[in-house]
C-alpha positions as CSV (number, residue, x, y, z in Angstrom):
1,X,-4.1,34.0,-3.3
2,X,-5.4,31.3,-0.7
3,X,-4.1,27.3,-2.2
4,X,-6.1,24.5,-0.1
5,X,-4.5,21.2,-1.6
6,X,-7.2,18.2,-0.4
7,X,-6.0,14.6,0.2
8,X,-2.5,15.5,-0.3
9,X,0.2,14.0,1.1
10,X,0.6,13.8,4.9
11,X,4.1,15.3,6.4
12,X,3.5,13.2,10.1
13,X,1.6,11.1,11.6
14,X,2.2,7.6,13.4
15,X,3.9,5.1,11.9
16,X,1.9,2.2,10.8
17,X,4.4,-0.1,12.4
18,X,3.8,0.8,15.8
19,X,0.3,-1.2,15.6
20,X,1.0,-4.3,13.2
21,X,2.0,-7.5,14.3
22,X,5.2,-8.0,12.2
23,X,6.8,-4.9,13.2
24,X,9.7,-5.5,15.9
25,X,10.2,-1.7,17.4
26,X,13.1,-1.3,19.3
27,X,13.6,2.0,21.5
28,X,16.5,4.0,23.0
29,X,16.4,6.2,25.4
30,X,16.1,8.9,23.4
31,X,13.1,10.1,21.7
32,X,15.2,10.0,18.7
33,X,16.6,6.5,19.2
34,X,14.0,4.1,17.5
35,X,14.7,1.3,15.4
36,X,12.1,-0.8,13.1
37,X,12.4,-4.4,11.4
38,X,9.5,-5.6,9.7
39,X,9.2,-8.7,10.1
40,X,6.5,-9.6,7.6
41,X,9.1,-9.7,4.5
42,X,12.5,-12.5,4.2
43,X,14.5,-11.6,4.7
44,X,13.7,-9.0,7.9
45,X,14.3,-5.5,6.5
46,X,15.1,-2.7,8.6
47,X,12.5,0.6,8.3
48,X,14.5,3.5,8.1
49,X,11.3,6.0,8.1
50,X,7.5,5.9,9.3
51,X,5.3,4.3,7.5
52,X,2.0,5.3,6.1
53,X,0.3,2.2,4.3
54,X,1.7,-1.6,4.0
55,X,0.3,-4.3,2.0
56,X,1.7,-6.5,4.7
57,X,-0.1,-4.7,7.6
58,X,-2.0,-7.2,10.2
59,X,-3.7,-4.9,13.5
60,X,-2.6,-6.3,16.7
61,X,-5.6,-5.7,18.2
62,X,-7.6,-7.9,15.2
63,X,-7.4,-11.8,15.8
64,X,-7.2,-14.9,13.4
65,X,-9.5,-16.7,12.8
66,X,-7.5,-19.5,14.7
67,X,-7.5,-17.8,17.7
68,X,-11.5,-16.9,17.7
69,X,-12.0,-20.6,17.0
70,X,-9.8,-21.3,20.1
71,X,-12.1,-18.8,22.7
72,X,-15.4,-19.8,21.1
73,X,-18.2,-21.1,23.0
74,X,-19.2,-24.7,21.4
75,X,-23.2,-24.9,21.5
76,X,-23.7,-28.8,21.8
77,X,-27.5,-30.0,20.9
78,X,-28.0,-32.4,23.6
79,X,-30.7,-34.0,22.7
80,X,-33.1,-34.6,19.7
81,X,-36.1,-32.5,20.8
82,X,-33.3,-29.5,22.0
83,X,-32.5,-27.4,19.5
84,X,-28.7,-26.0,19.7
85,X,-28.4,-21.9,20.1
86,X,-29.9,-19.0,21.8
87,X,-33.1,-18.0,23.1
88,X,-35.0,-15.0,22.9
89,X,-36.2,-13.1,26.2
90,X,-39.8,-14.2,25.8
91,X,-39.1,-17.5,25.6
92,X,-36.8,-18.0,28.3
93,X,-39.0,-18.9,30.8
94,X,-41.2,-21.4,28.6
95,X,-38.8,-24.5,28.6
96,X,-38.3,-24.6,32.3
97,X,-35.2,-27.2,31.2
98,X,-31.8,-26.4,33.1
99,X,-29.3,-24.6,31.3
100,X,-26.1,-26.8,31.1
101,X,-22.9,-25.1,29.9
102,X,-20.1,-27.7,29.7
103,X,-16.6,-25.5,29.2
104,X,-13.9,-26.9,27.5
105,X,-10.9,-28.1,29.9
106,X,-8.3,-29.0,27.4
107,X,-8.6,-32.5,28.0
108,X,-10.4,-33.4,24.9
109,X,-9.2,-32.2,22.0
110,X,-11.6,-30.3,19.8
111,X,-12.6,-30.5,15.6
C-alpha cells in the first residue's frame, strides 16, 4: 500500500532566521555550533530550533519605506508650462529643452 501525505509537515529546510532582519545568528566553528536570538520580541529570546514561519519576520533584502524615500529621485516641475515626470520615446526629441537633473547633496534637508 503506497501513502503520499500532501502539504504535510516539512522535517528540514532553512531556518527562517537566517534571512530576517531581527534575527542575530551567531556561529561556531562547528557546523553544529549555531546560536539564534530573535530580536524582534522583549525581551530577546534565544531560538533553540529552526524556524519555519514567524509573524515577526521582516526580509533583509525588502526595504522600508523610509529607506526608498531616502534613494528616490525627486522630479521637480521647474516651471509652469513643464510638466514633472517622464517621457515616452516618441516624444523625446519634440521638446528640444535640456534635461536638468539636480541630485540631492545632503545639504538641504528634504519633506
Amino acid at each position: 500500500m503506497d501513502v503520499r501525505i500532501k502539504n504535510g509537515t516539512p522535517i528540514h529546510g532553512e531556518s527562517l532566521c537566517k534571512t530576517c532582519v531581527h534575527a542575530l545568528i551567531a556561529h561556531g566553528y562547528r557546523e553544529s555550533e549555531e546560536q539564534v536570538v530573535c530580536q524582534s520580541t522583549y525581551p530577546e529570546r534565544l531560538v533553540p530550533f529552526r524556524v519555519r514561519d514567524c509573524t515577526g519576520y521582516t526580509e533583509v533584502k525588502r526595504q522600508t519605506l523610509k529607506q526608498m524615500e531616502d534613494i528616490a529621485w525627486v522630479l521637480d516641475n521647474k516651471g509652469c508650462r513643464r510638466r514633472a515626470g517622464f517621457v515616452a520615446p516618441n516624444e523625446l526629441h519634440k521638446n528640444e529643452e535640456p534635461i536638468e537633473i539636480i541630485l540631492n547633496d545632503g545639504s538641504s534637508p528634504r519633506n
